[in-house]
N, C-alpha and C positions, 0 to 999 in steps of 0.2 A: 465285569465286576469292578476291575480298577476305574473304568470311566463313571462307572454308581458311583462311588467314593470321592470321586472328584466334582460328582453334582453335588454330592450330600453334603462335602465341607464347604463347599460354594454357596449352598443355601443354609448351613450354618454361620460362616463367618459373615455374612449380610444379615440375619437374625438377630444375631446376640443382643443387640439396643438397637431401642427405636430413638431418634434424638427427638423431641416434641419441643413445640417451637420454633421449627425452622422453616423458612419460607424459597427452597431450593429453585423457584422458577423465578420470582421476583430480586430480579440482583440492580433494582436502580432506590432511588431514594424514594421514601414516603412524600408525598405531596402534601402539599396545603390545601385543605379542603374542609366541607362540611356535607352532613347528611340533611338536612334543611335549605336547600337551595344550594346544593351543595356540587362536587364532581363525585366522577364515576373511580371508584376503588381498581387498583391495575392487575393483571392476570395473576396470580398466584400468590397477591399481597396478604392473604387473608384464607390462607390454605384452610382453615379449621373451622371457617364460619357455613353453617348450615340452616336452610330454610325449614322450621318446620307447618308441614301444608296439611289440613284438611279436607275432601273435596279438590283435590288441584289446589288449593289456592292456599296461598302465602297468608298466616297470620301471627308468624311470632321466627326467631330466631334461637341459635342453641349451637355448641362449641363441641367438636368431635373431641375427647381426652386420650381415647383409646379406640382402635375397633372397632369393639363391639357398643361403647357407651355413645352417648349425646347427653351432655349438661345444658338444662335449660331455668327458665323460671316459674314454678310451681302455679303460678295467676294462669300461665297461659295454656293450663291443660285442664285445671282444676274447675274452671267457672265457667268453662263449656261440654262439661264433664264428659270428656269427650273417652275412648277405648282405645285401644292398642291398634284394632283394625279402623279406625276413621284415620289416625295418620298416617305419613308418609314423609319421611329426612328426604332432601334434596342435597346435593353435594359436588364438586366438582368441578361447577363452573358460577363465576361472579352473575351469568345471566340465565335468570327462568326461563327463558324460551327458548337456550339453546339444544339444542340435540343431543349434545355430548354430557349432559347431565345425569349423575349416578341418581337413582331413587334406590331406595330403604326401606322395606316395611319396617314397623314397629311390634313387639314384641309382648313389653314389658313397660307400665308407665310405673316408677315408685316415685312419692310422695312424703316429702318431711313429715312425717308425723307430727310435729309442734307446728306447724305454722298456724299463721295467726293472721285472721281473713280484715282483722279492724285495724289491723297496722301493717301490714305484710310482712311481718319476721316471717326466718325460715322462706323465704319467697325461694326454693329450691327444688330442682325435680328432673329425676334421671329416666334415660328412654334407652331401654336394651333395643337394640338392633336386631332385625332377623337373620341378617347375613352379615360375615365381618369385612370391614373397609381396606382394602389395598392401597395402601398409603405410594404416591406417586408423584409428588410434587405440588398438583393440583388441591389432591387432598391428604393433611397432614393434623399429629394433633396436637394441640395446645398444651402446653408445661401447664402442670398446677404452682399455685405461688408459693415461695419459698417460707421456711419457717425457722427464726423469725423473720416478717415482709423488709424489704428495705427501709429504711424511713422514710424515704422520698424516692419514687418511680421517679424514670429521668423520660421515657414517650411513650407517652398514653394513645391509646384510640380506642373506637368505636367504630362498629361500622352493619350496618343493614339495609335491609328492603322496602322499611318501612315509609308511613308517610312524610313529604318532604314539605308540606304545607300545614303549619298545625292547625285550621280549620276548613282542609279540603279531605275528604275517605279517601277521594276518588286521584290523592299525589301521589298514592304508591308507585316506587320504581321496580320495574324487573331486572335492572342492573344493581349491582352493591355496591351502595354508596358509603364513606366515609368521613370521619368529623373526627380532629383530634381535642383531647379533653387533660386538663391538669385537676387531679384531687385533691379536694375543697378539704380544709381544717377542721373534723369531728363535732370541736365544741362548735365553733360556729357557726355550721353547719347545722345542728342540733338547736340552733335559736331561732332561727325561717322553720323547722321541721320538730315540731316539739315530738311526734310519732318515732323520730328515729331511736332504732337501738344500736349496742356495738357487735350488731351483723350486719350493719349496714356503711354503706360508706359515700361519700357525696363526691360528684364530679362534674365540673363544667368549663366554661372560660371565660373569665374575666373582662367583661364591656363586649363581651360579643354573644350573640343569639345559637351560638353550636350549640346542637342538644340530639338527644335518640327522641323518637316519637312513635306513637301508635303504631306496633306492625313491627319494631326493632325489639320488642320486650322480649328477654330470653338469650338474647346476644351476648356474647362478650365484649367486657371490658380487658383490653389486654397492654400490657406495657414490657417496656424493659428498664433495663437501668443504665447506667452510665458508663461502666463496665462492661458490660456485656449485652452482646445483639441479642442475645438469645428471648422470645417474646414469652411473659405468663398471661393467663388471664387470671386477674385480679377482684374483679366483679363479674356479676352479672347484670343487666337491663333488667331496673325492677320497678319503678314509680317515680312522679316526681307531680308536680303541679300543676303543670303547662307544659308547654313544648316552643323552648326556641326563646324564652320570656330571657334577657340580658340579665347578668349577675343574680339566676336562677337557676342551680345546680341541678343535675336527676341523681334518683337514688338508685345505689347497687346495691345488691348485697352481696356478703364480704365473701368473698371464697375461703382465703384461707381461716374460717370457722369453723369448716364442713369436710376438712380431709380424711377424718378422722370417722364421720358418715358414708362418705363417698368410699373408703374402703371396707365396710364393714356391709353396707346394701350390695355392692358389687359381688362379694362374696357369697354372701344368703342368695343373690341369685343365680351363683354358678358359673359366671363370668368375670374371676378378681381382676380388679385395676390393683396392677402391679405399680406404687410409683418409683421405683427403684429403675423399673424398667424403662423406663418412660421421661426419663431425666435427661438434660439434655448437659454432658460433664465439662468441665471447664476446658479439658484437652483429651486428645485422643486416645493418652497412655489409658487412660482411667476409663474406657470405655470396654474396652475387652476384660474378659473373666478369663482365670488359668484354663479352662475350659474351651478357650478361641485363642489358640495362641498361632494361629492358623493366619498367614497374611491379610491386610484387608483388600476385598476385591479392588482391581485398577492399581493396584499401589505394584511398582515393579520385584518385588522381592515374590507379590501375589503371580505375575506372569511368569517370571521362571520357575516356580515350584509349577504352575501349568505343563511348560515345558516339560520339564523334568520326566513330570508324570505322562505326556504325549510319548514318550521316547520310550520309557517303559509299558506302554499299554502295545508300541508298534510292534518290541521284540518279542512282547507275551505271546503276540498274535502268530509274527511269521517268522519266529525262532523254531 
């Protein structure tokens, strides 16, 4: 019974918070790169990015949040009106064809009720999972963005599966590829794209051809700030005009417009996105509730209270 108890605060003090955003296998630096002729994304840079497949096959991308969720883009389920049993989440690993990849069935597709098919507002859309994800280093989930956003993200990226040739089908990679992106100025942005609204937000780079393309719609947009490592996604891959065209941005749409959605669909279907839970806190103290006051695993105050309790479970036995 004392060693039950010793499981049970073991897998409660590792419970309490999930930290979202952290990329625990990837400890070197972001590279310079692009998904357009671009290199290959490095093991566990990109813990939160997921393929979603049809048939086997690769045609849009979508950001684990929690578990049980997958955030994607509303285009890329809507217009091939496809069911819950035609997809399948991939997870896991940066390559499709590797072995060690998690599949998913899907569940539940929900659907922004407002979107709007002549301009893509609302270009948003959640995929309940059938089974929930075991977060592992490999696979981890993305912070929602802060409220209010920063005013200036300090490292942006993108990163997908899609096509690396804007007029070849056939450039799709089955590794994940990445492109970093700086967020283009609203109004300005809003004069190249007279369609745009403020759910949408432009991102590109400047005298260079980095961009997402066919086959990345649905991915995230994720950054951090200048402060803090910790990564949100910020957008989603949602349209744009071309693919790769210089000092021509793609558009996202805005995340933090929709948390307020995103909690309230999660709920009606029985599976809440906690964001409380799911935050990643500025330091340790603020990560335990009076509830876990319970050392954290690996930390040495955590092995001698083990101890402790080994020494007592010995004399219960052969006292």
């Amino acid at each position: 019974m004392l060693l039950l108890s010793i499981l049970l605060l073991t897998s409660e003090a590792k419970g309490v918070h999930v930290e979202c955003g952290k990329r625990p296998i990837f400890d070197g630096r972001v590279q310079y790169s692009r998904i357009i002729g671009g290199m290959e994304a490095e093991v566990g840079e990109f813990p939160w990015q997921v393929s979603i497949q049809a048939r086997n096959e690769h045609f849009c991308g979508g950001s684990i949040i929690n578990k049980w969720w997958i955030i994607t883009a509303l285009h890329c389920v809507v217009f091939e009106e496809l069911l819950p049993t035609d997809l399948s989440v991939v997870l896991g690993s940066n390559d499709l064809r590797s072995s060690s990849v998690e599949i998913k069935g899907v569940t539940r597709i929900v659907l922004h009720k407002d979107f709007q098919r002549h301009n893509m507002d609302n270009d948003i859309a959640l995929l309940l999972l059938d089974s929930p994800i075991t977060f592992n280093g490999l696979t981890e989930p993305i912070c929602m963005p802060r409220k209010p956003s920063p005013s200036m993200w300090h490292n942006c990226w993108v990163a997908g599966w899609g096509q690396t040739s804007s007029d070849d089908k056939n450039s799709m990679k089955t590794d994940l590829m990445k492109v970093p992106m700086i967020i283009m100025d609203w109004e300005k942005c809003s004069k190249a794209f007279p369609k745009l609204t403020k759910n949408m937000l432009c991102a590109g780079y400047e005298n260079e051809s980095f961009d997402a393309c066919q086959g990345d719609s649905g991915g995230p947009l994720v950054c951090t700030t200048e402060s803090d490592k910790t990564w949100y996604q910020v957008g989603i891959i949602s349209w744009g005009k071309s693919c790769g065209q210089k000092n021509m941005p793609g558009i996202y749409t805005l995340l933090e417009n929709y948390s307020l959605w995103i909690k309230k669909v999660t709920e009606v279907e029985g599976r809440p996105f906690n964001a409380e839970e799911m935050r990643a806190p500025p330091n340790r103290k603020q990560v335990r509730s009076h509830a876990a006051e319970f050392p954290e695993p690996g930390s040495p105050r955590f092995w001698i209270l083990i101890s402790l309790l080994s020494i007592m479970l010995f004399r219960a036995i052969f006292s």
